[in-house]
N, C-alpha and C positions, 0 to 999 in steps of 0.2 A: 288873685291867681287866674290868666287867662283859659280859656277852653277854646281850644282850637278843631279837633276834630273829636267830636262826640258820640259814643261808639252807640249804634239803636236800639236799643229796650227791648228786652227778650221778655214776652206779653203770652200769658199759658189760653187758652182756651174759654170760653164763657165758661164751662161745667165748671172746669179745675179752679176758675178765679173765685166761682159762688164758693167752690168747697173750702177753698183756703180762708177766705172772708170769713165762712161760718166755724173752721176751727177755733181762726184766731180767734173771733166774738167768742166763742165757747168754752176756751181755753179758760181765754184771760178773763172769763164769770166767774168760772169754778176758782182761778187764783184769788180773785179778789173779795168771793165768797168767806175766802177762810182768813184774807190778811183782815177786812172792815170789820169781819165779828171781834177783831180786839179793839176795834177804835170803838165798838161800840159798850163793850164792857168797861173799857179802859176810864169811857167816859160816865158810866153808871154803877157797876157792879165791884170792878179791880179794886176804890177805895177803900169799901167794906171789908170788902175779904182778902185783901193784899197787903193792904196797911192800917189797921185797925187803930193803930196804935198814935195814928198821927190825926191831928188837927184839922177838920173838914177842907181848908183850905188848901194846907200843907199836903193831905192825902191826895188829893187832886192832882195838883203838880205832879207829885213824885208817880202818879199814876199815867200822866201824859212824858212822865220822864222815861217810864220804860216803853211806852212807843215811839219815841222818836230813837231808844237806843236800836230797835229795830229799823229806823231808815237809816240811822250808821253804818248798818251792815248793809244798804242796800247796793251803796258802790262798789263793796268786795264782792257781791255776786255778779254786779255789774262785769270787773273787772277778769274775774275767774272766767265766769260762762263766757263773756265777748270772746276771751282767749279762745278756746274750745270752740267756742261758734264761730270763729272766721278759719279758723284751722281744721275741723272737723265737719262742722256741719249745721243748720240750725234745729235740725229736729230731733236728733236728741236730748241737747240740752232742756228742750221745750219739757219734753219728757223728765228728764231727771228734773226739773225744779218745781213740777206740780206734785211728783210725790213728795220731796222737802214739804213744801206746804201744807201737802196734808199730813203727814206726821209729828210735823207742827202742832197743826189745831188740835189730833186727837190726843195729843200728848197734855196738852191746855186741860182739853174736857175733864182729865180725870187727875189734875195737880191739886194733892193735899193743899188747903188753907191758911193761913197767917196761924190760925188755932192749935193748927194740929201738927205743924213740924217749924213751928218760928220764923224764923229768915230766911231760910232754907226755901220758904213757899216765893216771895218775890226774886232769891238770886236766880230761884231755876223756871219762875216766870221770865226772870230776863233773858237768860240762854235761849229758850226756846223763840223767845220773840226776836233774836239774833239769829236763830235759823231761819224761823219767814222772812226777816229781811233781806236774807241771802238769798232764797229764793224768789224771791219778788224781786231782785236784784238785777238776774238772768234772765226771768223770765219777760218783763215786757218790751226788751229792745229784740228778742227772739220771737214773738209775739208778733210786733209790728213787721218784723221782716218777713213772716211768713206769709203776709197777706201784700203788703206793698210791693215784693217783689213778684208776687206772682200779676201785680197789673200796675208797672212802674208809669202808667201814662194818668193815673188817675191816684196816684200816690195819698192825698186830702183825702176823700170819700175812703179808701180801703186801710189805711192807717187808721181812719175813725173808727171802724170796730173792732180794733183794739181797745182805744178810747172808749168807746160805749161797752166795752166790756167790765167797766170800774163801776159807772152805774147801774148795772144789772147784776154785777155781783153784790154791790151795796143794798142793792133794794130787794135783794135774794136774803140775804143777813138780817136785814133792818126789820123783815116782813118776820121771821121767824123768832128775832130776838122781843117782836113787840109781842106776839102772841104769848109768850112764853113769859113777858112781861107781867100778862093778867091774871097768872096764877096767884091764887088768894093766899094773903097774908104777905112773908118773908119767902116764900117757895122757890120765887127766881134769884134772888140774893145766894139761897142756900143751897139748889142745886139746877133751877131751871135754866141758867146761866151757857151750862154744862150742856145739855141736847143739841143746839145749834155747832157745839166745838165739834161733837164727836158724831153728826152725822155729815160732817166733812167726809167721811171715808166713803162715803157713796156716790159724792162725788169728785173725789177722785181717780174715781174706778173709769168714771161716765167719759172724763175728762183727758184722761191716759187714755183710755180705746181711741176716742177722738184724734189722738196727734199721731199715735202711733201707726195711721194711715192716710197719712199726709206724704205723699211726695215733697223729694227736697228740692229747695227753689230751682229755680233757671239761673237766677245769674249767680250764684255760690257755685250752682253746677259748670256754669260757664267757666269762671273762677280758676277753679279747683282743677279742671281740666286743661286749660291753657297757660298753667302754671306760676298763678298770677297770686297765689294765697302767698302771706308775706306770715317770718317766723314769731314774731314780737308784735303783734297788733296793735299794745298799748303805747308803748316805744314808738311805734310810727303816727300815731295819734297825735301824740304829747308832742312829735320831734317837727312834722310836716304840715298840724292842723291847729297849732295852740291858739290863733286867735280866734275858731269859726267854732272853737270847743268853748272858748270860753264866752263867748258872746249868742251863742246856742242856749248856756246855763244861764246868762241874765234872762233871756226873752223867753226862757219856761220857768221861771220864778212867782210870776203873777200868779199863772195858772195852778200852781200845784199849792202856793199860799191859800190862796181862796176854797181850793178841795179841802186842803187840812183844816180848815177853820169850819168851811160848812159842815162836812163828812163827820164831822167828830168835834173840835170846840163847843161849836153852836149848843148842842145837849145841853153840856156840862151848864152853861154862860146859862140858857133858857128855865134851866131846874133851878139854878142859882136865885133868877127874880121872881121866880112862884109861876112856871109854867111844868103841869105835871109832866111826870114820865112817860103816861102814856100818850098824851095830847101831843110831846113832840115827837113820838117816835112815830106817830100817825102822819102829823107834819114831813115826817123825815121820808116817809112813801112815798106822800104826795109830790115833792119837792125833786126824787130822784128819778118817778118817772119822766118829768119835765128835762130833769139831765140828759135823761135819754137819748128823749127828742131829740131837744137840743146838739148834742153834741153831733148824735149822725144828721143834721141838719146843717149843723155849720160846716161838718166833715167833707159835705159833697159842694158846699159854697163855697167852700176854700179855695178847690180846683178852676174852679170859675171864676173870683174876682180877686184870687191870691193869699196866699197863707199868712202873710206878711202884712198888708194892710188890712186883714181881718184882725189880725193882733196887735194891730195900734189903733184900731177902733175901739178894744174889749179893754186896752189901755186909758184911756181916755175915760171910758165910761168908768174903768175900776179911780181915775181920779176926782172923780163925782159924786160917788152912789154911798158909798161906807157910810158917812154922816146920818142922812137921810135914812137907811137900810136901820143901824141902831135906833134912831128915834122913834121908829116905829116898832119895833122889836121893844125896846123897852116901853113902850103907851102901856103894856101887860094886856094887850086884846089879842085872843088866840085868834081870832081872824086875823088880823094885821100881819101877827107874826107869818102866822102861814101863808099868806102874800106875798110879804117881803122874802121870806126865804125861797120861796119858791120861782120870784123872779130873781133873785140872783143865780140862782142855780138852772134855770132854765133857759136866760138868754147870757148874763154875764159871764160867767165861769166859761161854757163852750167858745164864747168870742176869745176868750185865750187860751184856751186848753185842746180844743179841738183838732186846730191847725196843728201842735205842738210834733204828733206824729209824723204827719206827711212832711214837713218842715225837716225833722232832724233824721229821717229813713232816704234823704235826696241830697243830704251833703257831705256825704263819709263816700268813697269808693267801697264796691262791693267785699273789697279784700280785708276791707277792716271795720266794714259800717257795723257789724253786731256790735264791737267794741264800743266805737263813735256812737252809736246812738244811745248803747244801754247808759253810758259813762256820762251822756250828757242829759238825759232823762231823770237819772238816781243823783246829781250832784244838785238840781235841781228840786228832787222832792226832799232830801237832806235838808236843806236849807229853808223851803217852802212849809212842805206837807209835815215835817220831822221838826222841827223847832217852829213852826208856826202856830197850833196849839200850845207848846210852852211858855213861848214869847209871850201870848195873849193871858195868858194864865197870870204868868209873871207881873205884867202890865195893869191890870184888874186890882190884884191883890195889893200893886204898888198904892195905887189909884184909889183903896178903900174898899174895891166891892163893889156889890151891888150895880148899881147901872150908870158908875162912871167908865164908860166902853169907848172915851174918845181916843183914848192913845190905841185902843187896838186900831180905829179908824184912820189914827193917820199911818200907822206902821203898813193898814192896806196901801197906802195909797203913795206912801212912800216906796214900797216895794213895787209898785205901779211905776212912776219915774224909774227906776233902776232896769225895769223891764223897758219901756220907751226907750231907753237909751243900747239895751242889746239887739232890742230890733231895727233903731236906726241905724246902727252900726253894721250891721249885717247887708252882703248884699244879698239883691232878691237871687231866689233858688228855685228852678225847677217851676216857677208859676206859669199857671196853667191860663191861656187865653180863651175869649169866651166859644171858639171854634171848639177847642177843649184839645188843642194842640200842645204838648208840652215846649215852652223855652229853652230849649235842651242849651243853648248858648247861654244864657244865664248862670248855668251850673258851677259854680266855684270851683270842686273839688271832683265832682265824679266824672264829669269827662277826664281828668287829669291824669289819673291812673290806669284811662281805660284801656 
């Protein structure tokens, strides 16, 4: 699709851009504060107390079974909020889907046991992890817009704190679920589990005040005022962008594969061959501030040497490392492992993950990008972050156990070619030259409808 004349980036202030940046980072902590506390239960705690009743193996599965039915849900909040957000506004919805969330979690913290009301404890475990998914659904393509549009020239670096807001919520969870870990005996099993759900509600509070004095962007407002908001955002998505949606969701497939598997898999796989509890969730600190880094590191390199060839770099390297990465992981030396996980997550994962925002918040027009973006973000963690823990689980247990982990290896790397090939397909968008001029001629889609 050509661009012919490309309307100029409405770009708010240095104050207004810091403040929108630190929303969005602060937002999407406190969201992903309360989504990772189940990936981390899910992968130690849910077993025992969710499915008692099943076979160490079996319990696992059906324990990664009910997180990924929560990224099910994540395209229907996708699709809901986008509606609303290209129609209404983005900071609203921003608002409405952190309290979701946290009603979520507190509602987790104090859910009777497999013990004490039957099945009733995992159906209404699963309901609830259907409403975070919902919420997590809307919230980070609403997320990313609030910070990209407020500085569409630098789209890479301020979509990354969004991005960096996964990690700092993960390593907010991880740090409190380990402490709580060291309670002596069964403690954390039996109710220390619980603390980290249920002081979600505090930040909530933190989190809500945060958005709630956010000005709504510049170009929604541009939008909206020159009467450019369109009635069916998904309908024009589906009808005007089907191949840049669907080739969007190959090239963020990598990225969100590798999150699911390190974020949460990894535990489960590490306790599996006799690495303890507490050594990997120590690991899993160490390893997340490196994400950090990472990610707003590669967030503002993106800008500079492009979103697109930074993710056929992290491509490449995801077709190499997997092999290696298990061999070492399984030698059973807790150095090693903390090594290798540490550099996957520190330079690997950000080389595809990072870019992912700035990438999909620059190829939707502004009249439908909430939709476009969440839609292509959630169908991607669906597939990646939501059956890629299963898949791996699945695979393991096919495989015998124990530290036959090649089939997960190549499924990384399979899903690696499948991503190469969405980004080759795709043209460049929005990349940014080393002047730090945007391409605006490049643009696929958003000149189009400007």
């Amino acid at each position: 699709m050509a661009c012919t004349s490309p309307t100029p980036a409405v770009e708010l202030g240095a104050a207004e851009r810091r403040k929108a940046a630190f929303a969005s980072f602060i937002g999407s902590t406190v969201e992903y504060y309360d989504f990772l506390l189940y990936t981390v239960a899910a992968a130690l705690v849910f077993p025992h107390v969710f499915f008692p009743e099943l076979a160490p193996g079996v319990g696992t599965i059906a324990s990664f079974g009910t997180l990924a039915a929560g990224y099910f849900a994540r395209p229907v909040g996708a699709v809901v909020c986008g509606h609303f957000g290209d129609r209404l506004g983005r900071k609203g919805l921003l608002v409405l889907t952190m309290m979701l969330m946290g009603v979520g979690s507190v509602l987790m913290g104090v859910l009777p046991t497999y013990g004490a009301i039957g099945m009733a404890a995992p159906v209404l475990l699963v309901v609830l992890r259907i409403v975070q998914g919902f919420a997590s659904g809307g919230e980070w393509g609403g997320s990313v817009l609030i910070a990209t549009e407020a500085s569409p020239r630098r789209k890479g670096l301020f979509g990354g704190f969004t991005q960096a807001g996964g990690p700092a919520g993960s390593l907010l969870a991880t740090v409190f679920m380990t402490l709580m870990s060291h309670l002596p005996g069964d403690q954390f099993v039996t109710w220390g589990w619980r603390v980290p759900f249920l002081a979600s509600a505090v930040l909530v509070i933190v989190g809500v005040v945060v958005r709630l004095r956010l000005p709504e962007t510049p170009e929604f407002t541009r939008a909206r005022a020159t009467h450019r908001t369109v009635d069916a955002p998904l309908a024009t998505v589906l009808t005007k962008y089907p191949r840049v949606l669907i080739l969007a969701i190959l090239a963020g497939l990598s990225g969100l594969l590798v999150q699911g598997l390190m974020a949460t898999y990894m535990l489960s796989y590490a306790q599996g061959i006799g690495y303890s509890t507490s050594s990997s969730l120590d690991i899993k600190i160490l390893m997340t501030v490196g994400n950090l880094v990472g990610i707003l590191f590669f967030a503002w390199l993106s800008d500079i040497v492009g979103k697109r060839r930074m993710l056929m770099t992290g491509t490449v390297l995801l077709l190499i490392v997997p092999f290696p990465f298990f061999a070492v992981v399984n030698a059973g030396s807790t150095l090693g492992y903390a090594v290798a996980m540490t550099a996957m997550y520190t330079v690997v994962h950000p080389l595809v993950y990072a870019p992912l925002a700035g990438l999909f918040s620059e190829i939707f027009p502004a009249n439908v990008r909430y939709t476009g973006t969440a839609l292509t973000y959630q169908m991607s963690s669906v597939i990646g972050s939501g059956l890629g823990p299963l898949a791996a689980s699945a695979l393991l247990a096919a495989a015998g156990g124990g530290t036959h982990s090649q089939y997960i290896a190549l499924m990384m790397t399979a899903v690696a070619l499948v991503t190469m090939v969405g980004v080759l397909a795709t043209r460049r968008t929005g990349v940014t030259g080393p002047a730090g001029v945007p391409d605006d001629a490049q643009d696929p889609v958003g000149a189009d409808l400007a």
